[in-house]
C-alpha positions as CSV (number, residue, x, y, z in Angstrom):
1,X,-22.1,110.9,18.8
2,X,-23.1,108.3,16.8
3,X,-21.8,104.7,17.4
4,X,-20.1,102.6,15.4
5,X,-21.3,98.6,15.2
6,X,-18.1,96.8,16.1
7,X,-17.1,94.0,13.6
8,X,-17.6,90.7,13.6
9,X,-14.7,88.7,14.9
10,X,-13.3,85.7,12.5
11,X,-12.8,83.1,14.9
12,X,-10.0,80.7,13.5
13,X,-12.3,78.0,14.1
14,X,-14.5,79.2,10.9
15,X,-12.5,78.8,8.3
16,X,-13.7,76.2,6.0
17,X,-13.5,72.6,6.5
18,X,-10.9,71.5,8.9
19,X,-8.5,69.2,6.6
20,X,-6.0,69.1,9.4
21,X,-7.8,65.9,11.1
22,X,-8.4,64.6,7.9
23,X,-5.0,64.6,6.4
24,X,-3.9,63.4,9.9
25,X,-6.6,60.2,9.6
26,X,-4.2,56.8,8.3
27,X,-4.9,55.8,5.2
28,X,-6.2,51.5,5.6
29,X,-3.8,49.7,3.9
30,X,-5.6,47.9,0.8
31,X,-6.2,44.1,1.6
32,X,-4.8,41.8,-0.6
33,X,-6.1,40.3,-3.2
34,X,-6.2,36.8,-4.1
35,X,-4.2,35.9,-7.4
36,X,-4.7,32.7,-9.3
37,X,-3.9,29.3,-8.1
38,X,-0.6,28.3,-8.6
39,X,0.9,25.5,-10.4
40,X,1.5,23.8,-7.4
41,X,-2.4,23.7,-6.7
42,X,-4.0,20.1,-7.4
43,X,-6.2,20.0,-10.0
44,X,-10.0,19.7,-9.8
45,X,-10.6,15.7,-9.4
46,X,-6.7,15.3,-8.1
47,X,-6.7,14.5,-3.7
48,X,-5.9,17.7,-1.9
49,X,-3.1,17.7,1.0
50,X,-2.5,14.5,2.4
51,X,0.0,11.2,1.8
52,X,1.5,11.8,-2.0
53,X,1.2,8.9,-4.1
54,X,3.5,6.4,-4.4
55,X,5.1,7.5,-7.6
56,X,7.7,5.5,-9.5
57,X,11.7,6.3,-8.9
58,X,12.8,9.3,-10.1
59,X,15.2,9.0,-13.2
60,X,18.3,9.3,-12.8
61,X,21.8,10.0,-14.8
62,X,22.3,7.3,-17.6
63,X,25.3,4.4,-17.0
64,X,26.6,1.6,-18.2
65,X,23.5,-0.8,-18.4
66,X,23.3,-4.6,-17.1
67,X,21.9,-6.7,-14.6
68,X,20.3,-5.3,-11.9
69,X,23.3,-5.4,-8.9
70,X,21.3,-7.0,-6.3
71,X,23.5,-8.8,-3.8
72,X,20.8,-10.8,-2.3
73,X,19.6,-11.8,-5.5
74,X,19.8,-15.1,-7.0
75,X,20.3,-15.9,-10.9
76,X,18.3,-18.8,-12.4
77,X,20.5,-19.4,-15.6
78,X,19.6,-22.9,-16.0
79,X,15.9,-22.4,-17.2
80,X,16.4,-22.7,-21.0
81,X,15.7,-19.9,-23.1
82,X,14.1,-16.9,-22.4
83,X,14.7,-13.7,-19.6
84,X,17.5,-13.8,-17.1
85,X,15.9,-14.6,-13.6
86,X,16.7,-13.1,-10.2
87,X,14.9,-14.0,-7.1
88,X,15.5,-11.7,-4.0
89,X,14.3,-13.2,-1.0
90,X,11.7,-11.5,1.0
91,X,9.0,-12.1,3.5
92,X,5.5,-11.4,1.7
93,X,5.3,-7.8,3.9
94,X,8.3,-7.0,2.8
95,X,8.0,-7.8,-1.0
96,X,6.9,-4.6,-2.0
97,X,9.7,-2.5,-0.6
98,X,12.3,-5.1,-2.3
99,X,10.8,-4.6,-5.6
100,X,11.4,-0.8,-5.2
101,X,14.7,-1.4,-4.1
102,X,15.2,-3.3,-7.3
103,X,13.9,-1.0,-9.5
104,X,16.0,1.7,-7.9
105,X,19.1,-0.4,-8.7
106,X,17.9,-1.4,-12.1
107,X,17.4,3.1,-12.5
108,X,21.0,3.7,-11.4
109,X,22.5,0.5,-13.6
110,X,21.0,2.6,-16.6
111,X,17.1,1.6,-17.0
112,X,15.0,3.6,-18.6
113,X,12.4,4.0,-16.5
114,X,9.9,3.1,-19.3
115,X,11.7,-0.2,-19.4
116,X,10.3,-1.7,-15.9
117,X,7.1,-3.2,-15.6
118,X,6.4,-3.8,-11.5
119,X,3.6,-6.7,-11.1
120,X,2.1,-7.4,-7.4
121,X,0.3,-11.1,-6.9
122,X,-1.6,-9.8,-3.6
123,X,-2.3,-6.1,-2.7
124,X,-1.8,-3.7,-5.2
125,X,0.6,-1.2,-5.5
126,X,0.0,2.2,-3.5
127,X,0.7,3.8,-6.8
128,X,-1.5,1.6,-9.3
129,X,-4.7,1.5,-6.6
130,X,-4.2,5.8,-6.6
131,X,-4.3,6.2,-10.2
132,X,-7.2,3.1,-10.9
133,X,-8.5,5.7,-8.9
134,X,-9.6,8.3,-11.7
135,X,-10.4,5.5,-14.0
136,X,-9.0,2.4,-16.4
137,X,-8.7,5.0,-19.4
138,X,-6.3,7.3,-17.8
139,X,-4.3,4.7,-15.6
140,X,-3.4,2.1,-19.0
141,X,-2.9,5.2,-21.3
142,X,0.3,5.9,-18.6
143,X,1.4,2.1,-19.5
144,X,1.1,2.9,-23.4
145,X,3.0,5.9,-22.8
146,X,6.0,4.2,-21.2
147,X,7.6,7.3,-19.9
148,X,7.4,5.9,-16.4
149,X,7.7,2.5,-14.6
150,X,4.8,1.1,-14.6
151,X,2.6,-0.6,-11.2
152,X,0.0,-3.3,-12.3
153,X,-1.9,-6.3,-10.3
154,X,-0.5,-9.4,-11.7
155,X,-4.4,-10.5,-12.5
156,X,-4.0,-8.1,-15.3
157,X,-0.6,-9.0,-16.9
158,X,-2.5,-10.2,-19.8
159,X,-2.6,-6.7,-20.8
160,X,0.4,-5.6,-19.5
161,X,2.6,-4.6,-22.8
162,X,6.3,-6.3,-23.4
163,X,8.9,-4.5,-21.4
164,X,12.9,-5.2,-20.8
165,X,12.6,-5.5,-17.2
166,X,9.6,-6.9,-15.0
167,X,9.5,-7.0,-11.0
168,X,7.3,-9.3,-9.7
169,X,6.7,-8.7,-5.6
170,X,4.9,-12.1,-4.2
171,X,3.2,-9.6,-1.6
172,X,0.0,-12.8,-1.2
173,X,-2.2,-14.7,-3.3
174,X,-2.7,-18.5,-3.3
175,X,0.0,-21.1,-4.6
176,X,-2.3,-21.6,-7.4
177,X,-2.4,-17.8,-8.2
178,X,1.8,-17.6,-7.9
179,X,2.4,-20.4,-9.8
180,X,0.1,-18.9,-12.8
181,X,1.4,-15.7,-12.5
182,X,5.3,-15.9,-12.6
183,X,4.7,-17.7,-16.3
184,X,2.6,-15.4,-17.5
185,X,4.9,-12.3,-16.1
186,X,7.9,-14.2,-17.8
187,X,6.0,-13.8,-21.1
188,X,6.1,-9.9,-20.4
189,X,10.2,-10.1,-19.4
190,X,12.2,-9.8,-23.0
191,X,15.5,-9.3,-20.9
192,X,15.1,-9.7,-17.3
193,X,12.6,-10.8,-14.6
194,X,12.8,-10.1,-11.3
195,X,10.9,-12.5,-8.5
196,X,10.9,-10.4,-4.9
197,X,9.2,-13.3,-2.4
198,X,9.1,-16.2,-0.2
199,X,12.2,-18.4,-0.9
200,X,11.0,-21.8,-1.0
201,X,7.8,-20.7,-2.5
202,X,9.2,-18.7,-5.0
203,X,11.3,-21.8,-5.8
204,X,8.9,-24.2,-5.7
205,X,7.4,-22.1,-8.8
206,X,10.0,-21.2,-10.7
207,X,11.3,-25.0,-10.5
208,X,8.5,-26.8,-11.4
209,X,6.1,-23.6,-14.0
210,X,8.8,-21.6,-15.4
């Protein structure tokens, strides 16, 4: 009799492409990708991370406005005409941080911050030696705009502009230089100046220039 081929046998194996692995295979998770800088970024020419500038006192809710309330401070009434005076005694490492102080009082009294001009006789400021930093133009047009107080070397009070208030910190510069200065930073004062320094020395000024 004749025989019959046997069929083929279908092995499971054989049919089609095995999307059982496949499906089973985790899918990578897309990296992330990088959005644009945020606000917070600094801009191109501004430092990156490191010590923040010195920036002038934050303003703060207006009050009643007057005299700067400076215990330690000492009015000079008898001077004839002109700005009230105040001199707070200080050491000449120390002037500095009294002249902040004093703008902070003059701030919560009621100052505009526009109002204060801040002159140093020796080192300058942090803040005015950061901003000199990315040129003249840029660092006088923040004076002209007077929304801030305002750092300057007292070797440039000439073009300091007129302001209520000025600070003066006696932070160094020879006898000579002081005794110039303070006049010249009266000139700027039309209601109040403020001399942050060395006692006697400031006295010795003030009594015999201003």
């Amino acid at each position: 009799m004749p025989l019959i081929p046997e069929e083929p046998q279908i092995h499971e194996s054989a049919q089609g492409p095995r999307a059982t692995a496949a499906a089973g295979r985790p899918v990578p998770t897309p990296r992330p990708v990088p959005g644009p800088r945020s606000a917070a970024s600094p801009r191109p020419g501004r430092p990156g991370p490191g010590p923040a500038r010195p920036a002038p006192p934050v303003p703060r809710p207006p009050a009643a406005a007057g005299p700067v309330p400076a215990p330690r401070a000492e009015n000079r009434s008898d001077l004839g005409t002109g700005p009230q005076i105040q001199v707070i005694p200080a050491p000449v490492d120390g002037a500095i941080d009294a002249a902040e102080e004093a703008v902070d009082l003059l701030l919560e009294s009621g100052r505009a911050p526009g109002d204060v001009l801040v002159l140093t006789t020796g080192d300058q400021h942090p803040w005015a030696a950061h901003e000199l930093s990315f040129g003249e133009d840029a660092y006088w047009a923040q004076q002209d705009a007077r929304e801030d107080v305002f750092f300057a070397d007292a070797s440039a009070v000439a073009r300091a502009a007129v302001r209520p208030v000025v600070v003066v910190a006696v932070n160094g510069g020879s006898d000579e230089d002081v005794a110039r200065r303070l006049p010249e930073a009266r000139e700027r004062a039309s209601a109040l100046l403020i001399v942050c320094g060395d006692q006697e020395r400031v006295d010795s000024v003030l009594g015999a220039r201003v």
